[in-house]
N, C-alpha and C positions, 0 to 999 in steps of 0.2 A: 504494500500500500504506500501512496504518495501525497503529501500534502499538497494543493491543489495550489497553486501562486495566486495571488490574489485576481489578475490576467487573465485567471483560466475559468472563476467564479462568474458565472452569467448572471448580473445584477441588472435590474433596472437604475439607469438616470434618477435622477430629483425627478427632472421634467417628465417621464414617463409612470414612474408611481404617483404624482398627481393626477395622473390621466387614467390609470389603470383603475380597473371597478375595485372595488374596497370589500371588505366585509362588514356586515352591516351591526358591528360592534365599536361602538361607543364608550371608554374607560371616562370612568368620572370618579377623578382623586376631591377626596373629602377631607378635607384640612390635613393636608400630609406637609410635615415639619422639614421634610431633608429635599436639599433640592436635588441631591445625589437619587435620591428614590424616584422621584420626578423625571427625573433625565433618563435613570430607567426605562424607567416606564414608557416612555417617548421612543425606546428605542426598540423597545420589544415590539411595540405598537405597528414601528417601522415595519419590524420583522415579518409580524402577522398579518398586514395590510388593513389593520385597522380603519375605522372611519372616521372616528376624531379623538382627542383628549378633552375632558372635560374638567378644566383647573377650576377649582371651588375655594372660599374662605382662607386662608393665610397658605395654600398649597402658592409656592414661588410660578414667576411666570417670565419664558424668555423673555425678552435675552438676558441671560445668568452665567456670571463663566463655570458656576458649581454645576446647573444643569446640561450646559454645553459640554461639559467636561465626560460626562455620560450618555446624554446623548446621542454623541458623534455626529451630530448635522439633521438627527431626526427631529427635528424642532423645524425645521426649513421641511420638512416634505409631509409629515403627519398634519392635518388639519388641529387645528385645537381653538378652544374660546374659553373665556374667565368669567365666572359668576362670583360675584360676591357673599354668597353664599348655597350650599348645597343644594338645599328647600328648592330655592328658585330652579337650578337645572336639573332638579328630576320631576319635576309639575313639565318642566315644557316638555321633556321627552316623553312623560306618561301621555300628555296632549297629541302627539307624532302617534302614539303606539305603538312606544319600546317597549321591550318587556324589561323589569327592573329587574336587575339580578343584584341582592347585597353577596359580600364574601368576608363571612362572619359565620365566627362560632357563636350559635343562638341558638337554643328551644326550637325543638320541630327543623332543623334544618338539614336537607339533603347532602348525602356524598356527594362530591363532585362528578364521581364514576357514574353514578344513576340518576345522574339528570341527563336529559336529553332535549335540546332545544330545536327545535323544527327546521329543517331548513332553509337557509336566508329569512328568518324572523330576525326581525328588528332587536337588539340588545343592548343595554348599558349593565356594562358593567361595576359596581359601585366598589371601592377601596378606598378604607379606611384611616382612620389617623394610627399614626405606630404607637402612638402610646392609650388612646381610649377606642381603635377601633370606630365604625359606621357610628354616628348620631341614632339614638331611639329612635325620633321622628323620622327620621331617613327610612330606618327599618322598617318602620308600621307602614308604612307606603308602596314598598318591594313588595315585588309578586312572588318572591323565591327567595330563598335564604340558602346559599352552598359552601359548602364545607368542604376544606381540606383536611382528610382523616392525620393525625400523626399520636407518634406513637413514643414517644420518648416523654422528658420530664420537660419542656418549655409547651407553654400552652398556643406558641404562634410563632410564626415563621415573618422573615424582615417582609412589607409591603409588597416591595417591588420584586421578589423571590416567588410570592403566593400570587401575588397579579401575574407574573409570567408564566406561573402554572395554570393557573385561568383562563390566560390568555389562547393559550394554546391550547387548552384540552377546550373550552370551548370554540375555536376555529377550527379544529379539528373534527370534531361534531357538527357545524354547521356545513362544514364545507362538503366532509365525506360520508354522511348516513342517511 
């Protein structure tokens, strides 16, 4: 086996993932403190061909060199917009006909494995603040509540660690079931 030169990796352009159909997920960071998780997030987003980021309440907003620093230029090709608070952009997506997805350990809340979301349905995905987690109200508004099982002695994994598990295991669900 050969590590592939960067040369050899078939990327899309900036200009052509603006152009390119997106998946119809929507991340919406809910007061996230680090702009390192943010930039993440942005880049995974990249990754997955995401549909926008949804920066809410003290979550930092490019241009950041702490966010750029992570997100290697996905801040320039991901779509994103800024609410000033959370509330507000998960009302206008429930208004569109997203479906809410919090990603929170909560009462009644699904594995990530046994959910299954329909294909190309509408989704936001909601992520938490790192240290209190999804808002109540936020919650009581989601249509689903999904968990990442884990199995040791910490009760949560870093944000931008379990939104990239999310991220993918639901793009992966939308795309091929």
């Amino acid at each position: 086996m050969r590590k592939l030169d960067i040369t050899e990796i078939k990327r899309l352009t900036p200009e052509d993932f603006k152009e390119a159909e997106k998946n119809p997920l929507i991340v919406v960071l809910d007061n996230i403190r680090s702009h390192h998780n943010t930039g993440a997030v942005f880049r995974t987003c990249d990754a997955f061909a995401c549909e926008a980021v949804y920066l809410c309440g003290i979550t930092g907003t490019p241009p950041h060199r702490d966010i750029h620093k992570t997100a290697l230029g996905a801040t320039e090709t991901v779509h994103w917009e800024y609410f000033e608070n959370t509330m507000e952009a998960v009302k206008i997506l429930k208004s569109k006909n997203y479906k809410l997805i919090a990603l929170e350990i909560a009462e009644n809340s699904t594995h990530i494995d046994e959910y299954l979301p329909e294909k190309n349905e509408k989704t936001a995905l909601i992520l938490g603040n790192e240290v209190n987690g999804i808002d109540q109200k936020i919650l009581d508004i989601c249509d689903i509540c999904i968990e990442i099982p884990q199995y040791g002695t910490k009760h949560s994994l870093n944000v931008s660690v379990s939104g990239g598990i999310a991220i993918w295991t639901l793009t992966k669900k939308m795309r091929y079931n």
